[in-house]
C-alpha positions as CSV (number, residue, x, y, z in Angstrom):
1,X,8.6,-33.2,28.3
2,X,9.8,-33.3,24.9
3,X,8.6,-34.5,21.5
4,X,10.7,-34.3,18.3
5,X,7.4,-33.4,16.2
6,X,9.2,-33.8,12.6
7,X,12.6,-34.5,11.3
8,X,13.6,-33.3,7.8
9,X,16.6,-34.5,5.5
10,X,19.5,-32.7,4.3
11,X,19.6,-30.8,1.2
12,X,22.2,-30.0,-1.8
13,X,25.2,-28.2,-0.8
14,X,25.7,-24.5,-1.4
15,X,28.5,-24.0,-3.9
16,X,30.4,-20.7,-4.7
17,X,30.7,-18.9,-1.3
18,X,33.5,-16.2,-1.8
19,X,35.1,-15.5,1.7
20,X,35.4,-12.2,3.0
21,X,37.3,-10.4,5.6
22,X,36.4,-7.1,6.7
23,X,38.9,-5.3,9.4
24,X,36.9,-4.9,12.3
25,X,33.0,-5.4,13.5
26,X,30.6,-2.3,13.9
27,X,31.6,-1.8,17.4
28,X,35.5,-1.1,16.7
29,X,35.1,2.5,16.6
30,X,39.1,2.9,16.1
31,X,38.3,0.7,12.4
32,X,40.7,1.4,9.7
33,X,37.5,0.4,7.3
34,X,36.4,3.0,5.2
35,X,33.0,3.8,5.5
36,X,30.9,4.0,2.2
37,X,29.3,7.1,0.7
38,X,25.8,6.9,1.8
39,X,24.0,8.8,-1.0
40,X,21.5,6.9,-3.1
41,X,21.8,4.2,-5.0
42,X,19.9,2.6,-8.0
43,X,17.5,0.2,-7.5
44,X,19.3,-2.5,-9.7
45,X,23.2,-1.4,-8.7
46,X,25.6,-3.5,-6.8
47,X,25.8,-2.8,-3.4
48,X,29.6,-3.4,-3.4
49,X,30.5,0.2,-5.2
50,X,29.8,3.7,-3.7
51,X,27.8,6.1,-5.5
52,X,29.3,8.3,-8.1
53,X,28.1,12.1,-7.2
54,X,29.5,13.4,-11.2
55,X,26.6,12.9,-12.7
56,X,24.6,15.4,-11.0
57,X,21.5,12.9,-10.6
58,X,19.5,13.0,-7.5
59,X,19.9,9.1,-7.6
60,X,23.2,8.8,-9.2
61,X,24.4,5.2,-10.7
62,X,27.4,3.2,-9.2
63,X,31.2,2.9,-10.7
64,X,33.0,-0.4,-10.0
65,X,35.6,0.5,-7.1
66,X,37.5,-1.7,-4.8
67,X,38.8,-1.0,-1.2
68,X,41.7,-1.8,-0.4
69,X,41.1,-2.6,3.4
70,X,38.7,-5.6,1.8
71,X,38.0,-8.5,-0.4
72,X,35.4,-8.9,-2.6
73,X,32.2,-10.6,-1.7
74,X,29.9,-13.0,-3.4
75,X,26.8,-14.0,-1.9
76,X,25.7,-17.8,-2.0
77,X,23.9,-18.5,-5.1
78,X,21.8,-21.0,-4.6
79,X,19.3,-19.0,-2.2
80,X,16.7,-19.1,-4.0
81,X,13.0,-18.0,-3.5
82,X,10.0,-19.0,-5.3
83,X,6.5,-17.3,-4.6
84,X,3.6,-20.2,-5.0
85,X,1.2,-18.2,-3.6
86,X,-0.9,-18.8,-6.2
87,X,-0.4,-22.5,-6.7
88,X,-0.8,-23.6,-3.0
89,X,-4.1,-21.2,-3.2
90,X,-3.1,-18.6,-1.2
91,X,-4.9,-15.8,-3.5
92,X,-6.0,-12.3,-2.4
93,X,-5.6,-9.2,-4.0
94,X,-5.5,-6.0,-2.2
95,X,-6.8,-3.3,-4.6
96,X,-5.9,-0.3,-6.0
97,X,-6.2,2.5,-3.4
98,X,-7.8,6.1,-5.0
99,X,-5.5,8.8,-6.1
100,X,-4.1,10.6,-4.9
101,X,-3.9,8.8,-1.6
102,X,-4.6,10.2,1.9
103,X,-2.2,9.0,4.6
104,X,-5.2,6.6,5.5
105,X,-5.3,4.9,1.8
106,X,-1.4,4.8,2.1
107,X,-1.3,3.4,5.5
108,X,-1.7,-1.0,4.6
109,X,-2.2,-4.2,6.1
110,X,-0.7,-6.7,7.8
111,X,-0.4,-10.8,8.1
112,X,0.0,-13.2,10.3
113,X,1.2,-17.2,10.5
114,X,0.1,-18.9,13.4
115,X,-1.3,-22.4,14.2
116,X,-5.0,-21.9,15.4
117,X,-6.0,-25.9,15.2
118,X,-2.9,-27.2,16.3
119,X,-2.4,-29.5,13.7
120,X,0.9,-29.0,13.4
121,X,1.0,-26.5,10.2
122,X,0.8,-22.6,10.2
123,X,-2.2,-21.0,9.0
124,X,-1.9,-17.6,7.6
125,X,-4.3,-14.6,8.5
126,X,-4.1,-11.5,5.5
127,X,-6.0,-8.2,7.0
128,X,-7.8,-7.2,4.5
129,X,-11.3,-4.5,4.3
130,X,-14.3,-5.3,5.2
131,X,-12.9,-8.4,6.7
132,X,-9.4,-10.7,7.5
133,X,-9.0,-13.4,5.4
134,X,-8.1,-17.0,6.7
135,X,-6.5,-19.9,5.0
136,X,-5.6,-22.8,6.5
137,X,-2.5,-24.8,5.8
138,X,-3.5,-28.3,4.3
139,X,-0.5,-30.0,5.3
140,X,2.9,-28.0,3.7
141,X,1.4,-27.8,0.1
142,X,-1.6,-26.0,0.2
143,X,-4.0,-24.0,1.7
144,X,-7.9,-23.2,1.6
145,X,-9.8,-20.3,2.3
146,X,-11.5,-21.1,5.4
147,X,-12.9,-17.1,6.3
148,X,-16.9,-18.1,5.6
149,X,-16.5,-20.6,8.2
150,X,-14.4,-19.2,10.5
151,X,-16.4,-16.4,11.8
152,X,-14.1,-13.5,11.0
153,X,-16.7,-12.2,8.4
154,X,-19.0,-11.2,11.7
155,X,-17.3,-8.2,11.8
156,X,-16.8,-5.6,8.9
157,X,-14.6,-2.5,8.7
158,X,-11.3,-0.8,8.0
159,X,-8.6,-3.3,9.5
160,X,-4.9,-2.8,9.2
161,X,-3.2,-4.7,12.0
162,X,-2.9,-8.5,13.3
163,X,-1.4,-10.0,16.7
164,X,-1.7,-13.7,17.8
165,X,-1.3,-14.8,21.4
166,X,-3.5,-17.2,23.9
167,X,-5.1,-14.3,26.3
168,X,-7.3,-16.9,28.4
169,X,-5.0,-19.8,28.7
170,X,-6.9,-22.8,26.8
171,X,-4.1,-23.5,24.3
172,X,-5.6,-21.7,21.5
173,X,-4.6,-18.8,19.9
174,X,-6.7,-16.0,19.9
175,X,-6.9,-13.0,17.1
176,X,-6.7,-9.5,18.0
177,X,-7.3,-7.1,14.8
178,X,-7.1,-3.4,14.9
179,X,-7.8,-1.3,12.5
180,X,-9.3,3.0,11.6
181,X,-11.3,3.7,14.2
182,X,-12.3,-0.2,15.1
183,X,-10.6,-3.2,17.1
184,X,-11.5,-6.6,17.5
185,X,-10.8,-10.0,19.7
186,X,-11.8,-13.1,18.8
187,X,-11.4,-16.1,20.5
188,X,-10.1,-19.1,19.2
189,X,-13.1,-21.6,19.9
190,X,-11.8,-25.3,19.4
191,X,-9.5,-24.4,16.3
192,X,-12.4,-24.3,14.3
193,X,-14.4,-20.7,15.1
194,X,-13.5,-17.7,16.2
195,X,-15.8,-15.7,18.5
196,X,-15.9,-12.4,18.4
197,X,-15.1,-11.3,22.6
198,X,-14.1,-7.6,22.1
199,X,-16.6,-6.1,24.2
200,X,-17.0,-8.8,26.8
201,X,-13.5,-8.4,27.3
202,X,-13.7,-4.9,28.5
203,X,-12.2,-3.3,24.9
204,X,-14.2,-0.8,22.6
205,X,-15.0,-1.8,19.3
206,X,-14.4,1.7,17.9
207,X,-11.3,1.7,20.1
208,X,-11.8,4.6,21.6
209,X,-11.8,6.8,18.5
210,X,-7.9,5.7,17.9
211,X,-6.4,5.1,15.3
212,X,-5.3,1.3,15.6
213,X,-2.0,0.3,14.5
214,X,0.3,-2.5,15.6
215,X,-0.4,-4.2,18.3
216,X,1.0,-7.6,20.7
217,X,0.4,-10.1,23.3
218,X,2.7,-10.0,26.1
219,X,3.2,-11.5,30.0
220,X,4.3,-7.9,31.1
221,X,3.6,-8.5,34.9
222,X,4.8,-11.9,35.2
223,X,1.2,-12.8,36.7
224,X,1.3,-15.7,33.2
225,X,-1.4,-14.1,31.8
226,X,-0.7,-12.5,28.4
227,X,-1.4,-8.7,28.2
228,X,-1.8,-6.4,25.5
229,X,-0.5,-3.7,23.9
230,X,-1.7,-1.4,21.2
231,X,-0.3,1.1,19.2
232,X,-2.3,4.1,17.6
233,X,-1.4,6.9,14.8
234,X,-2.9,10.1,14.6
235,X,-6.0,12.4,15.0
236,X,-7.4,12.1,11.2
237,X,-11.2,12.4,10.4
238,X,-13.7,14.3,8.3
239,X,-12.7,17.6,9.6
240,X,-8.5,17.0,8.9
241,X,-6.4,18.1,5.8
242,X,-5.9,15.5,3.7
243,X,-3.7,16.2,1.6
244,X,-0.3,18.4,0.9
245,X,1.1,20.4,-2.2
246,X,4.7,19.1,-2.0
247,X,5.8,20.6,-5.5
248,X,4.0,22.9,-7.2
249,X,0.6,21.7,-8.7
250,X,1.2,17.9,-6.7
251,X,-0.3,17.0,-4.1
252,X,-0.5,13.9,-2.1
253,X,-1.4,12.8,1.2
254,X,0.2,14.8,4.2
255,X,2.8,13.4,6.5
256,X,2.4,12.5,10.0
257,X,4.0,15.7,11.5
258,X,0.5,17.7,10.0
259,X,-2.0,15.8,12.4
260,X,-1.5,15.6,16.1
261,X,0.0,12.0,17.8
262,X,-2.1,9.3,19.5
263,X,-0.6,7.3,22.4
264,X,-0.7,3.8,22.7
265,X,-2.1,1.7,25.4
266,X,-1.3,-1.2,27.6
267,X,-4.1,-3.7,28.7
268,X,-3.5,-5.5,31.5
269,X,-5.1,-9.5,31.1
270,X,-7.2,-9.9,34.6
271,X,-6.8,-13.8,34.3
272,X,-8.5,-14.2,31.3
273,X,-11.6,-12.6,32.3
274,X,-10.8,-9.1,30.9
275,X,-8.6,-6.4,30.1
276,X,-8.0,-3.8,32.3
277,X,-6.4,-0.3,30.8
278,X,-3.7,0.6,32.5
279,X,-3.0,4.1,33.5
280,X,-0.7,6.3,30.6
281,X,1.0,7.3,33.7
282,X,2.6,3.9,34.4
283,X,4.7,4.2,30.8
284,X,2.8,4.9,27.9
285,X,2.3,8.9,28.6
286,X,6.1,9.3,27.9
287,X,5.6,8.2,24.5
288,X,5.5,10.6,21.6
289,X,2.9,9.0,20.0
290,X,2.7,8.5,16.0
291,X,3.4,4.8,16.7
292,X,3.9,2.5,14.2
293,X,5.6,-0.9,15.2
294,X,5.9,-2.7,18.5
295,X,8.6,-5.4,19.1
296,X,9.5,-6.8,22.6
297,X,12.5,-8.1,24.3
298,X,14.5,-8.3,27.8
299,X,17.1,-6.0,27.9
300,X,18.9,-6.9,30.8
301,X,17.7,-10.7,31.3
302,X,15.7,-9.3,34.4
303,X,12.9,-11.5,33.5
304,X,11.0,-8.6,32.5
305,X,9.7,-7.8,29.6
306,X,10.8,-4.2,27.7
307,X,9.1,-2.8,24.4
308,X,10.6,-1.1,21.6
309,X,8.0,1.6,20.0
310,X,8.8,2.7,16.2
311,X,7.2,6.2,15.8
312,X,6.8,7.7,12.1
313,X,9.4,10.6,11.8
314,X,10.0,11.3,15.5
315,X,12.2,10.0,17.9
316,X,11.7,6.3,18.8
317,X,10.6,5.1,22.3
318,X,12.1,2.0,24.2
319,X,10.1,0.9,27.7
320,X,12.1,-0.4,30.3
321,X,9.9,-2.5,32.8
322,X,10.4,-1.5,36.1
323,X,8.7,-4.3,37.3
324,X,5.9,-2.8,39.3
325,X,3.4,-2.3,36.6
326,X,5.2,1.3,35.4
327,X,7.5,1.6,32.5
328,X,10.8,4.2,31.9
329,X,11.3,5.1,28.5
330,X,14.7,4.9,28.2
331,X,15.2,5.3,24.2
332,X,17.5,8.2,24.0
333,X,20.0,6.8,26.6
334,X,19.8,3.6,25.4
335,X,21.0,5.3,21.7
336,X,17.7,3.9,19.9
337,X,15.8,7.1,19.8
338,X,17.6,8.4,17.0
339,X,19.8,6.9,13.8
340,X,23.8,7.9,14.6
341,X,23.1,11.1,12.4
342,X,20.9,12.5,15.3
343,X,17.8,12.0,13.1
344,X,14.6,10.8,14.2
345,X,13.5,7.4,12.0
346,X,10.5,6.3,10.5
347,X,10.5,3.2,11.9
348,X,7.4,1.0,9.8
349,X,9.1,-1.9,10.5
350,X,11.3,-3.3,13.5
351,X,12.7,-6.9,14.6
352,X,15.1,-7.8,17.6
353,X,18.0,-10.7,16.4
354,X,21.7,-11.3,17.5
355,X,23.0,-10.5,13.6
356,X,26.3,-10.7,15.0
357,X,26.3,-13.8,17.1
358,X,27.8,-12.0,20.4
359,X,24.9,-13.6,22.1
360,X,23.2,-10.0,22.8
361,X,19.8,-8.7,20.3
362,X,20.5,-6.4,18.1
363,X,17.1,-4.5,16.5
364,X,17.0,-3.6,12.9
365,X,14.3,-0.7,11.5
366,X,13.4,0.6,8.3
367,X,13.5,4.1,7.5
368,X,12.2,7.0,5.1
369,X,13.3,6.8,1.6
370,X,16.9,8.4,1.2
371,X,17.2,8.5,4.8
372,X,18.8,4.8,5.6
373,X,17.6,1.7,7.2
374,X,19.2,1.4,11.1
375,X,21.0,-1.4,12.8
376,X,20.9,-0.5,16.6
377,X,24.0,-3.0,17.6
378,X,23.8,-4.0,21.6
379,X,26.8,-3.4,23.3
380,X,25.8,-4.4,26.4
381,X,24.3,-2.4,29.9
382,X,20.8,-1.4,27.7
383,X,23.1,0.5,25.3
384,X,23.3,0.6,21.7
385,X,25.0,1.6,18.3
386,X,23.6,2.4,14.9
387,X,25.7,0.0,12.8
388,X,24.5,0.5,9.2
389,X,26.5,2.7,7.6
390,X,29.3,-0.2,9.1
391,X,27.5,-3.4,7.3
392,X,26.6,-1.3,4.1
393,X,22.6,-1.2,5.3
394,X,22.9,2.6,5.6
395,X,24.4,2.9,1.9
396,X,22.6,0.1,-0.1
397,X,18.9,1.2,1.8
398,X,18.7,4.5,0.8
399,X,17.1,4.0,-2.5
400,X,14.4,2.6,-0.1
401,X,11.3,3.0,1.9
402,X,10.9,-0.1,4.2
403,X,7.9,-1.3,6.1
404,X,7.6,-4.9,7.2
405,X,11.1,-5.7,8.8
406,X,12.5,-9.6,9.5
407,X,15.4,-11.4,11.0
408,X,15.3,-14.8,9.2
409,X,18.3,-17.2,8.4
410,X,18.1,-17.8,4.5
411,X,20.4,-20.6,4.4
412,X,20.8,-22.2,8.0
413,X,24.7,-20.7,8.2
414,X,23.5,-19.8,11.7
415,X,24.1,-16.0,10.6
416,X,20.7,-14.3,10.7
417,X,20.0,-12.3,7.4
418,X,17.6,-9.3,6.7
419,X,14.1,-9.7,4.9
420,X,12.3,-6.0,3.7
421,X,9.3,-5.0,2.0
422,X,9.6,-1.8,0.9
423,X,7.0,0.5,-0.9
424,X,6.0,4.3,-0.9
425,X,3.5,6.5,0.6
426,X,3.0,8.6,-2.5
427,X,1.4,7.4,-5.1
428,X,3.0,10.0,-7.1
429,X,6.0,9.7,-5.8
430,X,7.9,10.7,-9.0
431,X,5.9,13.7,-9.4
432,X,7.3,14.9,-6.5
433,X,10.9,13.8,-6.0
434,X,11.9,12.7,-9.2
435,X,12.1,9.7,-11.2
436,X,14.5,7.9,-8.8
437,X,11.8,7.6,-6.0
438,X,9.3,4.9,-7.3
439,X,6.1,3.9,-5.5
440,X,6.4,0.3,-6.2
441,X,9.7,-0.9,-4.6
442,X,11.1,-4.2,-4.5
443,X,11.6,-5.9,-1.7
444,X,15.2,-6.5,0.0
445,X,17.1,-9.8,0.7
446,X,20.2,-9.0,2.6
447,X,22.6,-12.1,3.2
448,X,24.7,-11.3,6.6
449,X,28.5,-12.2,5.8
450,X,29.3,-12.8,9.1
451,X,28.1,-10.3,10.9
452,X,30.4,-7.8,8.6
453,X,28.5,-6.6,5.8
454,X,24.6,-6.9,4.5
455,X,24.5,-7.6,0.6
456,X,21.2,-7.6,-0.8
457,X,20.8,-10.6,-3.0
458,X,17.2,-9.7,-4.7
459,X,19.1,-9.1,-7.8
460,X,19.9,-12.5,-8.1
461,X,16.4,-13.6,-7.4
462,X,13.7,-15.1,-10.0
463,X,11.5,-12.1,-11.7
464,X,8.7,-12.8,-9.7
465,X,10.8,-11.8,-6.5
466,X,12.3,-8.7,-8.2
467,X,9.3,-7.2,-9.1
468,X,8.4,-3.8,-7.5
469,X,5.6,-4.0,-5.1
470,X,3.3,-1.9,-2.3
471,X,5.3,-3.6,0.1
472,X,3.6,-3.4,3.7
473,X,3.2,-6.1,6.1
474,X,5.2,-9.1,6.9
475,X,6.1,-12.6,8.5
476,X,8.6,-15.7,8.7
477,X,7.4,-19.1,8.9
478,X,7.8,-22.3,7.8
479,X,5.5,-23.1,6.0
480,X,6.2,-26.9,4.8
481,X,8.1,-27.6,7.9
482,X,11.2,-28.6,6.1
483,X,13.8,-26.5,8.0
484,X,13.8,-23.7,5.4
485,X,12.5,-20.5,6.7
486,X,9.7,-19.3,4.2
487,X,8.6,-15.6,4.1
488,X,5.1,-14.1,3.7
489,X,5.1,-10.3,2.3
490,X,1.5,-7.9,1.9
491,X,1.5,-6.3,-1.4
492,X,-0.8,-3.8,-0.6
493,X,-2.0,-3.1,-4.3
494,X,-1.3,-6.3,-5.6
495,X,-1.3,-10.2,-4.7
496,X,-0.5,-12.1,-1.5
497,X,3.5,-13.4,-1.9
498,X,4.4,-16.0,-0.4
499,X,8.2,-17.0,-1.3
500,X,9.2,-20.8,-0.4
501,X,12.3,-21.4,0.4
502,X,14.1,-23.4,-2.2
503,X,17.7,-23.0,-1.1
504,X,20.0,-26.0,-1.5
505,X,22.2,-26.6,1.8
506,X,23.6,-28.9,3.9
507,X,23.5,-26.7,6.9
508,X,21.8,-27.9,9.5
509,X,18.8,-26.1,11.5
510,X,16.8,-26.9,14.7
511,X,13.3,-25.6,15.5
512,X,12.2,-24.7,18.9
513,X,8.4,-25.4,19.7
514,X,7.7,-23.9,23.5
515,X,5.0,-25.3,25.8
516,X,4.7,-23.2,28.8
517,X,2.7,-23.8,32.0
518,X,-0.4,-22.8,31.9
519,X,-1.9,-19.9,31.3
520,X,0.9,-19.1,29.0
521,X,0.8,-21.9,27.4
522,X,2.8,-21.5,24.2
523,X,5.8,-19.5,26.6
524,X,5.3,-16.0,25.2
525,X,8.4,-13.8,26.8
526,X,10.6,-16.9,27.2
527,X,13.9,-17.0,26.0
528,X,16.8,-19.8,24.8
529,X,20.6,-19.9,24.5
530,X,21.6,-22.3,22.8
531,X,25.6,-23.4,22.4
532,X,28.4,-25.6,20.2
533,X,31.8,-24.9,21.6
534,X,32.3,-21.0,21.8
535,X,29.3,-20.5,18.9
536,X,26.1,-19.0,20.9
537,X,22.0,-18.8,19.3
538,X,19.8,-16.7,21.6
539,X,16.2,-16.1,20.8
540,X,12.9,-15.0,22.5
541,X,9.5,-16.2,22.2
542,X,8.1,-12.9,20.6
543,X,6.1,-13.0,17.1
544,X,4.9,-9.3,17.2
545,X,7.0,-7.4,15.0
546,X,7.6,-6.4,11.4
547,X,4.8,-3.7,10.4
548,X,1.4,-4.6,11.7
549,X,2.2,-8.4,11.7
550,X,2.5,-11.8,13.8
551,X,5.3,-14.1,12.8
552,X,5.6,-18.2,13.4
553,X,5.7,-18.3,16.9
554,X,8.6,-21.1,16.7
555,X,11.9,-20.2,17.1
556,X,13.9,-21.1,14.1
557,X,18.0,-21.3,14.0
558,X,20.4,-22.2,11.5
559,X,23.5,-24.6,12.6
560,X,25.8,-24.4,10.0
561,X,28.1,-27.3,10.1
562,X,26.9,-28.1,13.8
563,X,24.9,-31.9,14.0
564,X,24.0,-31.0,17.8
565,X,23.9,-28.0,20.2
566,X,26.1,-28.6,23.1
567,X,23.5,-27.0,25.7
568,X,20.2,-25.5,25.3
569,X,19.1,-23.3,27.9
570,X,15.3,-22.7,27.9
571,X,14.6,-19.3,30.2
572,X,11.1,-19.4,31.1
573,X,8.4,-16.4,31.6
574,X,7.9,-18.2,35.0
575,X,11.7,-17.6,35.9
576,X,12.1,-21.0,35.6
577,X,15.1,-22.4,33.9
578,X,15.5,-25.6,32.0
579,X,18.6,-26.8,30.5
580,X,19.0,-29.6,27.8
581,X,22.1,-31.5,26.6
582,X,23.6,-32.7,23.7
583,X,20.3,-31.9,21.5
584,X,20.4,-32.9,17.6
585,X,20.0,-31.1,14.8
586,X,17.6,-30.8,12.0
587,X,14.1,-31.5,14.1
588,X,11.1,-29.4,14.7
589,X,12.0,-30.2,18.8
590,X,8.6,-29.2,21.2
591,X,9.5,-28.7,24.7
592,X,7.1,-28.9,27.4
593,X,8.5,-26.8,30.6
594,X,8.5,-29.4,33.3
């Protein structure tokens, strides 16, 4: 079945798009391009000219400088964000942490966008202490604070993370909520309560003693039923060091690397009557623990799900389903364990998308401040390539610490772009390394020129959007349903942003709304090709990702020029495959598998 739920209008077109040509893509490793410096950068310097190392400065400014292998570039001007957070009444605050801060103060919260009354609209869920916070979307222009009614105020403690998913198949989504030392599940009861299950579903409200941090519904088994997966930190409690001396007389919290890892789990959903731990044997006891961020995908197109782990400051994990309820982790042959420098990453935030539109996922992960964000390019057989220093990411990123981490199309040019919050750990920060490394951080916009080069357009943003935040969690939705992706960011000392889309295009954009078969109903796990002539879109049905977050569970792609998609191929969690043809743009399409 399917149902063409809204249709939207064209907007202004985009004017002043400079072309570029860059020599060769990231995978040509015999490229005459010449790679950039990749030593900081200031916050406000164009990411266009390399650093200049004469000035002795730890964070030196930029010169003007041309290559001659390349063209300049000049980003579209009119993307344009507006945060009206405040005017639709999305208002929380997230307050000050003490000082110094421990790694616990330091750690954040995440969000979430999901439809829990099926009305059409995308609520939004902030995790927030003693309790999450809901608002519900009044129709594209507004939202209300629905939390008193909703039940989440049942239970109070130290949240952090959010995932979204249906675990018993009644075409709600349900909540899970993890946080220090506590977890929670609450079912969705008629898109108007939510109930809180968490022991009657065979989990531990303390969970376990762990440290809780992202987590993620899943069909691992292929069984339909959506299982679960949690991530936790580190051993830290009453009797741990809390903080460090890293300069004489400063001290702040202490990294990751003082306290000893926790593993994750996988849950296993026995039809929606509970969840059954699966042994650490089966995958996750190869793990190094320290986990951070969770973001799935099918490597191979197996029809099985895999799962990329982000640890903080050791070498990243990547499990391959074998299909039989066990896991390989397969990260260091697969080239994601480490950046192309042979350092470990400290991956807060991680998202699959095909930035380069060669119809394979490509995964994207933030990284320690002077150490580089990562673009892990697929080339194909479960291998990858770090591509940064390539696109400019590695150069223009090192004045950075990232966290929540998004594929999202700004402009609907069918070239997926690269949406950062960024934000220390230190609170001090400058104490210790100088006045170059800031605790609040703006967040980063990069526009994707083709799959060539990342520019980071926040500069050209309004105030409101350069402003340095606590940046932590993240999402992508759209909010208003007007086929402009909209982004939701967790200022974790400050106010809730969210930044509406207000770019003027023509460009057209379709929006994928999945209904599985029952019991996973809204297809978590599937995934669609879609293609115009030789031009490909592929996408999976996976809103766990970012840092500690759930993203709009619709699949969102720009078209450019394109009225219509030639073919879209729907791949099913069921291993069923549906195919449609000649399928217009600029709709919010649901499709019902048949």
């Amino acid at each position: 079945m399917i149902s063409t739920f809204l249709s939207a209008s064209h907007f202004r077109p985009l004017r002043g798009l400079a072309m570029l040509l860059f020599v060769s893509g990231c995978r040509d490793a015999g490229s005459t391009t010449t790679t950039q410096d990749s030593s900081h950068t200031s916050p406000s310097s164009a990411v266009e000219s390399p650093p200049d190392d004469s000035t002795g400065l730890a964070f030196p400014a930029l010169k003007s400088h041309r290559d001659p292998h390349r063209v300049e570039i000049t980003a579209p001007t009119e993307i344009q964000f507006v945060d009206v957070a405040e005017e639709w009444g999305l208002q929380h605050h997230w307050p000050e942490q003490p000082r110094p801060m421990t790694a616990l103060d330091a750690f954040g919260a995440g969000c979430a966008a999901f439809d829990y009354d099926n009305d059409g609209w995308q609520d939004v869920l902030l995790v927030a202490t003693p309790h999450p916070i809901l608002f519900h979307n009044d129709g594209g222009t507004h939202f209300t604070n629905v939390t008193e009614q909703s039940g989440l105020k049942s239970l109070a403690g130290r949240w952090t993370g959010c995932s979204i998913g249906d675990f018993d198949g009644d075409g709600l989504l349900d909540l899970v909520v993890t946080g220090y030392h506590q977890l929670a599940l609450w079912k969705n009861q008629r898109g108007q309560q939510f109930q809180d299950v968490t022991q009657a579903m065979g989990l531990d409200p303390t969970n376990q003693g762990y440290w809780g941090a992202s987590s993620g519904f899943m069909d691992l088994d292929g069984d339909g039923w959506l299982d679960l997966v949690i991530l936790n930190y580190v051993i830290f409690g009453p009797e741990t060091q809390k903080y460090c001396e890293y300069t004489p007389g400063v001290k702040s919290g202490c990294g990751p690397k003082t306290y000893l890892p926790e593993r994750g789990q996988i849950w296993k959903n026995m039809a929606g009557k509970s969840l059954q731990l699966i042994p650490s044997e089966q995958g996750m006891q190869q793990t190094h623990g320290v986990g951070l961020v969770l973001a799935f995908t099918d490597l191979d197109d197996d029809g099985r799900i895999d799962f990329y782990i982000g640890n903080d400051g050791v070498v990243a994990d990547l499990l391959y389903n074998q299909g039989t309820g066990h896991f390989e982790n397969i990260a260091a042959v697969a080239g994601v364990a480490t950046s192309d420098n042979g350092g470990a990453v400290s991956a807060m935030g991680a998202d699959w998308g095909d930035f380069d539109r060669d119809g394979r996922l490509d995964l994207a992960v933030t990284n320690w401040f002077g150490d580089s964000f990562v673009i892990f390019q697929s080339v194909g057989n479960r291998l990858f390539v770090d591509c940064a220093k390539r696109t400019d990411l590695a150069r223009s990123s090192k004045n950075r610490l990232g966290f929540g981490a998004k594929w999202v199309d700004f402009e609907n040019d069918g070239w997926l772009d690269l949406f950062f919050v960024n934000g220390h750990v230190y609170d001090n920060s400058a104490e210790i390394h100088g006045p170059g490394v800031p605790f609040r951080q703006p967040m980063s916009l990069y526009w994707n020129d083709r799959g060539q080069k990342l520019i980071d357009i926040v500069p050209k943003q309004r105030a409101e959007i350069q402003r340095p935040m606590v940046g932590r969690g993240s999402a992508t939705v759209d909010f208003d349903n007007d086929g402009r992706v909209d982004l939701l960011a967790v200022d974790f000392e400050g106010p809730a942003m969210l930044l509406q889309n207000r770019t003027e295009t023509t460009s057209h954009w379709l929006k994928l709304d999945l209904r599985g078969k029952a019991p996973n109903r809204f297809a978590y796990g599937a995934r669609m090709v879609g293609r115009r002539g030789d031009q490909v879109w592929i996408s999976d049905v996976s809103p766990a990702s970012s840092y500690l977050s759930s993203s709009d569970p619709r699949v969102h792609w720009g078209l450019g020029e394109n009225t219509r998609l030639d073919t879209l191929t729907i791949h099913w969690p069921s291993g069923a495959e549906q195919t449609l043809q000649n399928v217009a743009a600029d709709q919010i399409l649901q499709i019902s598998q048949d």
